[in-house]
TIZA-309651 format. One record per residue (C-alpha): x, y, z; residue number from 1; residue in one letter. Coordinates in Angstrom, 1 decimal, always signed. Example, Ala and Ser with C-alpha at 12.3 -4.5 7.8 and 13.67 -1.06 7.14 Angstrom:
# residues 2
<node><xx>+12.3</xx><yy>-4.5</yy><zz>+7.8</zz><k>1</k><r>A</r></node>
<node><xx>+13.7</xx><yy>-1.1</yy><zz>+7.1</zz><k>2</k><r>S</r></node>
This chain:
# residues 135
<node><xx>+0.4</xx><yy>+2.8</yy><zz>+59.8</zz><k>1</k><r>X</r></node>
<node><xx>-2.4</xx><yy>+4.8</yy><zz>+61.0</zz><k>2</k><r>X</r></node>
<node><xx>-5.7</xx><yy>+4.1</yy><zz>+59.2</zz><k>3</k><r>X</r></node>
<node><xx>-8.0</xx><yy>+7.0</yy><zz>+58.6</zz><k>4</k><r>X</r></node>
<node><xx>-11.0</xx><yy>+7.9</yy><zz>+60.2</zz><k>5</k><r>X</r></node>
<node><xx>-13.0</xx><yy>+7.6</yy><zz>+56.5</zz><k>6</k><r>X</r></node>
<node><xx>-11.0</xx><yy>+4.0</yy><zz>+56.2</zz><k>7</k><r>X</r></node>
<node><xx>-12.2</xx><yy>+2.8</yy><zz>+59.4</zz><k>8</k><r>X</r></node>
<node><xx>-15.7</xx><yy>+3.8</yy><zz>+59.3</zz><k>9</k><r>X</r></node>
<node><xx>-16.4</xx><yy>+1.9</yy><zz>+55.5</zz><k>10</k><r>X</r></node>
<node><xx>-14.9</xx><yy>-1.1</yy><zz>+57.0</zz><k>11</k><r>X</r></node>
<node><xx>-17.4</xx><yy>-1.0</yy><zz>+59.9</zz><k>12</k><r>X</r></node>
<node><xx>-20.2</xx><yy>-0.1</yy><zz>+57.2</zz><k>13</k><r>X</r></node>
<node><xx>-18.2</xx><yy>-3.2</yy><zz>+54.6</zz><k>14</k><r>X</r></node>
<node><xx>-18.8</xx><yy>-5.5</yy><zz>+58.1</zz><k>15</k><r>X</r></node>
<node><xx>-22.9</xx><yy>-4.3</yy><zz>+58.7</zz><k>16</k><r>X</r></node>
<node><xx>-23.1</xx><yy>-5.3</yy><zz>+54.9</zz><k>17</k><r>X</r></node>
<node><xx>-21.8</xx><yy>-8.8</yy><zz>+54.5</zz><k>18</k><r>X</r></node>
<node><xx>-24.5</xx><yy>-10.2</yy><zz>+57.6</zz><k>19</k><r>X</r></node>
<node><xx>-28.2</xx><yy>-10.2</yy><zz>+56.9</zz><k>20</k><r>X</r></node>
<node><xx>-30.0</xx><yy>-11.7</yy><zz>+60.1</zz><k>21</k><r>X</r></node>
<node><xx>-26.7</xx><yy>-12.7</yy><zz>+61.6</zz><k>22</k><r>X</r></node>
<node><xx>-25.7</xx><yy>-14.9</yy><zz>+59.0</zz><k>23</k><r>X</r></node>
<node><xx>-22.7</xx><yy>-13.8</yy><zz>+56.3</zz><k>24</k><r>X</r></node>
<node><xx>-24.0</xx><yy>-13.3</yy><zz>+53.0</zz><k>25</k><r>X</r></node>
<node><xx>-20.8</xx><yy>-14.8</yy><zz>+50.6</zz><k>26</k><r>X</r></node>
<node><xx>-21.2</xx><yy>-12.3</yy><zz>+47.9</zz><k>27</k><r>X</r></node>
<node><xx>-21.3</xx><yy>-9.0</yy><zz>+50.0</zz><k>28</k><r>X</r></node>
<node><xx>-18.2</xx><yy>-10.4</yy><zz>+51.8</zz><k>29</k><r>X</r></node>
<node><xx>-16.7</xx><yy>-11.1</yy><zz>+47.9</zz><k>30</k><r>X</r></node>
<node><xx>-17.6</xx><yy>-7.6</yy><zz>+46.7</zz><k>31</k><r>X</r></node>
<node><xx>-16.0</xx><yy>-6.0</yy><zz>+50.2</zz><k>32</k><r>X</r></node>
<node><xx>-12.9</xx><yy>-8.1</yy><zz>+49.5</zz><k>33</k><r>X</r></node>
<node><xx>-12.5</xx><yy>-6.9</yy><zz>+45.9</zz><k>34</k><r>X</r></node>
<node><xx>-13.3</xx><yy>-3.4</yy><zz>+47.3</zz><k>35</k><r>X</r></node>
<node><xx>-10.8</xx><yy>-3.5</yy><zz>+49.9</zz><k>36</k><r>X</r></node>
<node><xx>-8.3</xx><yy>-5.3</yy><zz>+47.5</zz><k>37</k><r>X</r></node>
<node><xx>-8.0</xx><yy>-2.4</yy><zz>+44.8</zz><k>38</k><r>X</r></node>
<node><xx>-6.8</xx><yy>-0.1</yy><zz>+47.8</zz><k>39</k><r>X</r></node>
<node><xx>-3.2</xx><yy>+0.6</yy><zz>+47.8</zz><k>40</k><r>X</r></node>
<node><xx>-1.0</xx><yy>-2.5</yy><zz>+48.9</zz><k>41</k><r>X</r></node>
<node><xx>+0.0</xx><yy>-0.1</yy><zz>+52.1</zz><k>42</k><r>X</r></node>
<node><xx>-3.7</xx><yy>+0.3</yy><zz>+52.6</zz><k>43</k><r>X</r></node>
<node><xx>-5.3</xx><yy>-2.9</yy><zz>+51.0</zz><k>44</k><r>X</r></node>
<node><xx>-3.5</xx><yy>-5.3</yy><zz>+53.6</zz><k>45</k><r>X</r></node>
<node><xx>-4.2</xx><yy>-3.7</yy><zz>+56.7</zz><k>46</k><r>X</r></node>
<node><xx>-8.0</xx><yy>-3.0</yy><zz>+55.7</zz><k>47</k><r>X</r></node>
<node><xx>-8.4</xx><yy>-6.8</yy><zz>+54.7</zz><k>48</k><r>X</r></node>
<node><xx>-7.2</xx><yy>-7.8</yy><zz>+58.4</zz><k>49</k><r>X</r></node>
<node><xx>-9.2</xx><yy>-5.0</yy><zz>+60.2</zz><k>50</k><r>X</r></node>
<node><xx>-12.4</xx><yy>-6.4</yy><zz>+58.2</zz><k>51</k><r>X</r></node>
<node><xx>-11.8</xx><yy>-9.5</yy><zz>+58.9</zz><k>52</k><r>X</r></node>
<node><xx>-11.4</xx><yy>-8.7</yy><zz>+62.8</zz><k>53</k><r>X</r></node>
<node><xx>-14.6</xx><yy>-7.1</yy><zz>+62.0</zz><k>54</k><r>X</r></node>
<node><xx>-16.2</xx><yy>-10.8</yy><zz>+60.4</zz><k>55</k><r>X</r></node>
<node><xx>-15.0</xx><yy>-12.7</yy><zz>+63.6</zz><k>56</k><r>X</r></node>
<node><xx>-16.5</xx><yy>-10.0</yy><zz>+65.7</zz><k>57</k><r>X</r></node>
<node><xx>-19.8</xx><yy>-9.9</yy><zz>+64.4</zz><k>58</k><r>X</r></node>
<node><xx>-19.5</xx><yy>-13.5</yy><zz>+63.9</zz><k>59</k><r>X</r></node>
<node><xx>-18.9</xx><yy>-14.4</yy><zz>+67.4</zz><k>60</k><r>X</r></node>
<node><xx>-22.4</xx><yy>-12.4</yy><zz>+68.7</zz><k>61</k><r>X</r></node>
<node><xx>-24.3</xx><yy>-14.8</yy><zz>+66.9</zz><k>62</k><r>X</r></node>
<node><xx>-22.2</xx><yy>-18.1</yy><zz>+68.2</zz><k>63</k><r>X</r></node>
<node><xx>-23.7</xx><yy>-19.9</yy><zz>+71.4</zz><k>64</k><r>X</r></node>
<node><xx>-20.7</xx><yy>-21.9</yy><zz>+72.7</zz><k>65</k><r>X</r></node>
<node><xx>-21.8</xx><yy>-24.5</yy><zz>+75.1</zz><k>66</k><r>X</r></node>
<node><xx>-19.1</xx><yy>-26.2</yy><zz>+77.2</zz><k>67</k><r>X</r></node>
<node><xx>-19.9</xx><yy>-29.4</yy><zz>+79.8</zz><k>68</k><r>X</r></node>
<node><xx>-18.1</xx><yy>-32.7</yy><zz>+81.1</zz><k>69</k><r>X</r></node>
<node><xx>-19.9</xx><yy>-35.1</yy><zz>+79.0</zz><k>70</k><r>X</r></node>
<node><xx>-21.3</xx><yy>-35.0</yy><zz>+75.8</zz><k>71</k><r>X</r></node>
<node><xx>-25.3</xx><yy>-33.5</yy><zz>+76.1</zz><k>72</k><r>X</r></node>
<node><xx>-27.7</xx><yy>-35.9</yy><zz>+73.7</zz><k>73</k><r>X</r></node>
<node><xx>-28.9</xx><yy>-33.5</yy><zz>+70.7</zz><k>74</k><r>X</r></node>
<node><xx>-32.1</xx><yy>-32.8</yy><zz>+72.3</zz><k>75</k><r>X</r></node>
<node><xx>-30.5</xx><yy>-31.2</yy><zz>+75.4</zz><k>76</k><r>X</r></node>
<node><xx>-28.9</xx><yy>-28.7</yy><zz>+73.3</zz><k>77</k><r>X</r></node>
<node><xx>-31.2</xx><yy>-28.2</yy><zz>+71.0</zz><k>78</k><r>X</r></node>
<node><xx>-33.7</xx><yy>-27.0</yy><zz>+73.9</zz><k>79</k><r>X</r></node>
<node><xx>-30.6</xx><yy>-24.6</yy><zz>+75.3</zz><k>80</k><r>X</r></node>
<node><xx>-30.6</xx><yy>-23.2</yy><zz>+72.0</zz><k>81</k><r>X</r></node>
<node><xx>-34.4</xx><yy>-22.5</yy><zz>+71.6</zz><k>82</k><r>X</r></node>
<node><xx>-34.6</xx><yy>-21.0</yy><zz>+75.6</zz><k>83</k><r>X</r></node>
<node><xx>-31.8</xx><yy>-18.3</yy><zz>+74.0</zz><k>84</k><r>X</r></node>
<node><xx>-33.2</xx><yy>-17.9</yy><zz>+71.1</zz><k>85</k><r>X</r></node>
<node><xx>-36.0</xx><yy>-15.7</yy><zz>+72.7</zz><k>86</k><r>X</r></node>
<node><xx>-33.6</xx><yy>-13.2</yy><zz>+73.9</zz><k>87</k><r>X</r></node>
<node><xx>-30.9</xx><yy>-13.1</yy><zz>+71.2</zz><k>88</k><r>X</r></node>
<node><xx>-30.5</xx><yy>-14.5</yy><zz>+68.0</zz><k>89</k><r>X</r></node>
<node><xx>-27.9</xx><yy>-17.6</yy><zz>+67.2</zz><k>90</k><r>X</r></node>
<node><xx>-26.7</xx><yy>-18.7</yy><zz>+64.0</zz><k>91</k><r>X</r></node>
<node><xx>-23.9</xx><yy>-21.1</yy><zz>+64.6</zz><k>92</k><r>X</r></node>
<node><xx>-24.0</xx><yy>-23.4</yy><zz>+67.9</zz><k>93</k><r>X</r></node>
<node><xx>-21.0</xx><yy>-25.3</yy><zz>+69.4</zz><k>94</k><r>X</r></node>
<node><xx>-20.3</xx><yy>-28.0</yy><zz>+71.8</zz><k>95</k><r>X</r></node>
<node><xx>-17.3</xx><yy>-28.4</yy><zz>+73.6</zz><k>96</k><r>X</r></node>
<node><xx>-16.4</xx><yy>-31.2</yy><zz>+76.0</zz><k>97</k><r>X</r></node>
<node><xx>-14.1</xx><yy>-29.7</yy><zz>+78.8</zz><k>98</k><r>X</r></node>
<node><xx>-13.9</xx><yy>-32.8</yy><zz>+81.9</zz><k>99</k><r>X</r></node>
<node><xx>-12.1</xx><yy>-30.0</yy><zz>+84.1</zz><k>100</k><r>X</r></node>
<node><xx>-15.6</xx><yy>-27.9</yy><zz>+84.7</zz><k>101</k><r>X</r></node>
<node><xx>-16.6</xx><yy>-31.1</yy><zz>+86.6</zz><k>102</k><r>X</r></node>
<node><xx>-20.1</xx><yy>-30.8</yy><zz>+86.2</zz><k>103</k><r>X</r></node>
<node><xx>-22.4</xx><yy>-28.5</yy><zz>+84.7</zz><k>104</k><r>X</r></node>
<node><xx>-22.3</xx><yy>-25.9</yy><zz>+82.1</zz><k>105</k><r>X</r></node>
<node><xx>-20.8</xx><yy>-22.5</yy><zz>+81.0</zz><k>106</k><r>X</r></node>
<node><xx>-22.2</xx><yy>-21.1</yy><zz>+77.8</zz><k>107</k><r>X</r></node>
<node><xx>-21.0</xx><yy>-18.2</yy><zz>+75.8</zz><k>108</k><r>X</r></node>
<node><xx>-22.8</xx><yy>-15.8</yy><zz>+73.7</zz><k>109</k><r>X</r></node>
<node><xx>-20.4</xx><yy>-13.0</yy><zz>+72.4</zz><k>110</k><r>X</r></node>
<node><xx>-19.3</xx><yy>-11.7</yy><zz>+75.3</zz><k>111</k><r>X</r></node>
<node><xx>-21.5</xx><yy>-12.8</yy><zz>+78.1</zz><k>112</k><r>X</r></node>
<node><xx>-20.8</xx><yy>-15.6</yy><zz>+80.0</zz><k>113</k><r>X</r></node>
<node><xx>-23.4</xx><yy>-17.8</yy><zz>+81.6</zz><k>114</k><r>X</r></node>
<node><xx>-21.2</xx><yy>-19.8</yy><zz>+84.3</zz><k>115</k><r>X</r></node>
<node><xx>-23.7</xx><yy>-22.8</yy><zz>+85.8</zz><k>116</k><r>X</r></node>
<node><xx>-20.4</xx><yy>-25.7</yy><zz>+86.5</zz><k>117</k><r>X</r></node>
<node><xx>-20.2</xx><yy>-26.8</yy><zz>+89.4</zz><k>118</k><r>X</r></node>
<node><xx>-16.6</xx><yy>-25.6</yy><zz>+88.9</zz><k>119</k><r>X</r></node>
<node><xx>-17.7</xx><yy>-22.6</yy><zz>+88.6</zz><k>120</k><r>X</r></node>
<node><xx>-19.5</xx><yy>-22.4</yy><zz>+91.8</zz><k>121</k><r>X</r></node>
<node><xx>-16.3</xx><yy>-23.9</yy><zz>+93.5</zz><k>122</k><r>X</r></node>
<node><xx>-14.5</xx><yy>-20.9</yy><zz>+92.3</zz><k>123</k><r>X</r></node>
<node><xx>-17.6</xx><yy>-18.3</yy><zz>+94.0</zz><k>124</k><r>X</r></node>
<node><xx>-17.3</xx><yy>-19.5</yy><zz>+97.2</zz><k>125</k><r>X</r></node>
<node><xx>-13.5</xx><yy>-19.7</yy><zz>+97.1</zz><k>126</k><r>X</r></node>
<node><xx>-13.4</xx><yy>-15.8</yy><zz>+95.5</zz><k>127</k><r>X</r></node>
<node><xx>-16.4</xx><yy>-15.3</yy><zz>+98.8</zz><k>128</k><r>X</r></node>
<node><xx>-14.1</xx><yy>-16.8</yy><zz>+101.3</zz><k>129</k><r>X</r></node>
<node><xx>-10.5</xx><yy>-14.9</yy><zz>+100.0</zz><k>130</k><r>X</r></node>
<node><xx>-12.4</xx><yy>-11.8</yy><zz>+100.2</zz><k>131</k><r>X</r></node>
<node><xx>-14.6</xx><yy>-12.0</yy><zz>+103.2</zz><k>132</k><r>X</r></node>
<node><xx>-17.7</xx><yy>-11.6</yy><zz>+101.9</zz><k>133</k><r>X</r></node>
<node><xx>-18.6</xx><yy>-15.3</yy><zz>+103.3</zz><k>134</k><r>X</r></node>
<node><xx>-21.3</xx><yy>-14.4</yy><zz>+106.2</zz><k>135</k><r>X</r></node>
């Protein structure tokens, strides 16, 4: 099924609406629900998924993901976070422990990628050396 342009568009406005300074607002996301939900069935299911896609999306912009080899004491992380807050807004932080990076960190923010494991730099100089770009 084909959703309409008019469909799409108050699902992207239904998505803007349920965050208020990157954080979901429970009742705008109950009244979009309800909203979507007295659609037709044929229309109601699809547009419940696509905003919900849309939640995740949104969502994710405001997510720092921090990933290392050994757990970082609370303090570490909570600096990380306040260095990123002066460039972009996080509302939800998360640590993951991940032994194969070595060393290190990566961190996420939406779709940016900050790579600074010694893995990471591994992988550089093999990418440099595969490609010749090793002087």
């Amino acid at each position: 099924m084909k959703k309409s342009k008019l469909l799409k568009k108050n699902i992207t406005k239904l998505v803007e609406f349920s965050f208020k300074d990157g954080r979901l607002v429970e009742s705008q996301v109950t009244k979009a629900i309800k909203a979507l939900k007295a659609l037709p069935k044929y229309e109601a299911i699809p547009s419940l998924l696509e905003y919900l896609k849309g939640l995740k999306r949104v969502e994710r912009q405001y997510t720092m993901i921090v990933e290392t080899s050994i757990p970082l004491p609370p303090a570490t992380v909570s600096k990380m976070k306040r260095i990123i807050e002066k460039k972009k807004k996080i509302t939800k932080m998360v640590v993951n422990i991940n032994p194969q990076i070595l060393g290190g960190f990566r961190l996420k923010i939406g779709d940016e990628v900050y790579d600074e494991s010694i893995l990471g730099k591994i992988n550089q100089v093999k990418e440099a050396i595969t490609h010749g770009r090793l002087n």
